[in-house]
VOGU-3710 file (C-alpha; in Angstrom, 3 decimals, decimal comma):
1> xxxxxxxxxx> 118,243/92,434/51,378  119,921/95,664/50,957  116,623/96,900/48,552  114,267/96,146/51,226  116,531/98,285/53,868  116,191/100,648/51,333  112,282/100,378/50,868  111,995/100,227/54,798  113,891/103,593/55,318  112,661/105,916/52,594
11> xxxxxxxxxx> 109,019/104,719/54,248  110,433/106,118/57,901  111,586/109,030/56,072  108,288/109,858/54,463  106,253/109,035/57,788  108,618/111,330/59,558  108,360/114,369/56,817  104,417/113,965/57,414  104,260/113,684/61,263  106,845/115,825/62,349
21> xxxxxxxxxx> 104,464/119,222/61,911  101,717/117,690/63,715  103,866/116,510/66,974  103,517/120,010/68,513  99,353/118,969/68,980  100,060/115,280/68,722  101,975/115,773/72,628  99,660/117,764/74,903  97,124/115,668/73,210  98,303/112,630/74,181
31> xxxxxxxxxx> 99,561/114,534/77,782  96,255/115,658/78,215  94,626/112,071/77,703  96,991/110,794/80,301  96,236/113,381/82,717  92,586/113,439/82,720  92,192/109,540/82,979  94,485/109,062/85,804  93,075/107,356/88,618  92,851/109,150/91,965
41> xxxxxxxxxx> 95,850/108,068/93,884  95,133/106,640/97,459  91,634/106,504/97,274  90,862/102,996/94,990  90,783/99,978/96,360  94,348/98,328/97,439  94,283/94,971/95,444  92,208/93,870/92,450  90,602/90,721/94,469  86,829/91,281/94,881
51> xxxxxxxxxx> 84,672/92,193/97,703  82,743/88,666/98,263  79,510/90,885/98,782  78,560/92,333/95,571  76,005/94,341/96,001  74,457/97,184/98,487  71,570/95,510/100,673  70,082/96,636/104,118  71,699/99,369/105,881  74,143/100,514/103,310
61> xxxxxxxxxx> 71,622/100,456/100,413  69,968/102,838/102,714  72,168/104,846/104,382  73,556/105,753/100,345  70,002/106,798/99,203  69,765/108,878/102,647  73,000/110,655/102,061  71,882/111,204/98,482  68,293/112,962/99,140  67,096/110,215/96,661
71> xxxxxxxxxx> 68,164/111,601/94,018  70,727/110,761/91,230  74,560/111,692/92,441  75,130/111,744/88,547  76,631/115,016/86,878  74,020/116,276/84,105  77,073/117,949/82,425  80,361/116,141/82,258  81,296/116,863/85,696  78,971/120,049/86,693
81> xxxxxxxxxx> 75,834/119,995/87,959  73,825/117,424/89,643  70,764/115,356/87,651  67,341/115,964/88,729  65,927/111,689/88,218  65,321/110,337/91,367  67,980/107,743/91,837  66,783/104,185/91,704  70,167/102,153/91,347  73,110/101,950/93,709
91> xxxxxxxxxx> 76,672/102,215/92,177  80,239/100,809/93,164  81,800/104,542/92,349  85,650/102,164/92,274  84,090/98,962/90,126  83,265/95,605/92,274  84,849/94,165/89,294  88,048/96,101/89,876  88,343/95,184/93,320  86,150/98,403/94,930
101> xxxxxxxxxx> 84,495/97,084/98,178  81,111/97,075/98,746  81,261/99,916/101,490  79,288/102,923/101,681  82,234/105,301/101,216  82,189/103,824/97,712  78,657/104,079/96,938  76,470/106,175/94,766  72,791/106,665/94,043  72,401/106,723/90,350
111> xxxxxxxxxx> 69,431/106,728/88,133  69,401/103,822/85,468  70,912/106,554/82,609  73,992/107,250/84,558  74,481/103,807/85,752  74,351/102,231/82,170  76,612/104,897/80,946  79,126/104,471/83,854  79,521/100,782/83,381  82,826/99,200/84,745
121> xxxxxxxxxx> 84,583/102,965/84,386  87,825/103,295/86,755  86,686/107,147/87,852  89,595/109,606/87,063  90,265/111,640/89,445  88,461/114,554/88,155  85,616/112,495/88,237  85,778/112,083/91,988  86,624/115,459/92,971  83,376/116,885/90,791
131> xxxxxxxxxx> 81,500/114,433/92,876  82,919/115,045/96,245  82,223/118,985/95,685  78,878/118,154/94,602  77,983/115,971/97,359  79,144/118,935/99,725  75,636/120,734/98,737  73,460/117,793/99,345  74,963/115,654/102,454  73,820/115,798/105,432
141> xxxxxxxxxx> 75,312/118,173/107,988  78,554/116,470/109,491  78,489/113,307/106,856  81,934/112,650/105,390  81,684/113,167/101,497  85,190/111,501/100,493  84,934/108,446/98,112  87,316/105,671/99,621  87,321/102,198/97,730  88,631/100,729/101,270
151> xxxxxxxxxx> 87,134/99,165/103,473  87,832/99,659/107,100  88,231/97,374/110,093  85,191/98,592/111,581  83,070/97,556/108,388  85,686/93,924/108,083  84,128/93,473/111,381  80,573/93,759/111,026  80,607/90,866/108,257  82,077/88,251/110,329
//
């Protein structure tokens, strides 16, 4: 018992006398991961139960290409930049399978590229500020360019 103390010890030793010159980039590494996938607090949905409408039909489908010119919302360049496809797909910017609502505060016109690369991604909140300053050049004059992933009464109401 005592040898495999022993044994169990001089192998912390050794991983500490290899790590311990690397934790001054191991920590803002690992700070910096942290930081730039944090979620944006306030604006995600409020509980993980999903919207019972899944996808954008009708008016909302519409009113997000409208808002969008037709054209993908997508950033060509991490988060600078706006892509020049036209947009053919309509994206849940908070995931439907996260609990985002199907509202069109939380909707984006992507082109098929930037949709299959987005996939179920929880934006961080880098993500949605790039697109909210982006969307400030394109929008139409007046038209709120915040991403909320809640849904209002207003919107509760006009599904019942």
């Amino acid at each position: 018992m005592k040898a495999q103390v022993d044994v169990a010890g001089a192998m912390l030793d050794t991983l500490w006398a290899t790590m311990s010159p690397f934790l001054p980039l191991i920590i803002p590494a690992v700070a910096f991961a942290i930081v730039t996938s944090f979620p944006m607090l306030g604006r995600g949905p409020v509980s993980s139960r999903r919207d019972p409408w899944r996808g954008y039909k009708y008016g909302a489908r519409a009113t997000v290409f409208e808002r969008a010119g037709g054209r993908c919302e997508g950033a060509v360049s991490v988060a600078w930049g706006r892509c020049p496809d036209l947009a053919t797909e309509i994206d849940h910017i908070f995931p439907h399978s996260k609990g985002g609502p199907m509202v069109v505060s939380n909707g984006q016109a992507l082109c098929r590229d930037h949709n299959r690369r987005k996939r179920d991604m929880t934006p961080p909140w880098w993500y949605v500020l790039a697109l909210e300053k982006r969307r400030r050049g394109y929008f139409p004059v007046g038209a709120d360019v915040r991403v909320r992933a809640v849904m209002s009464e207003a919107e509760a109401q006009l599904r019942r």
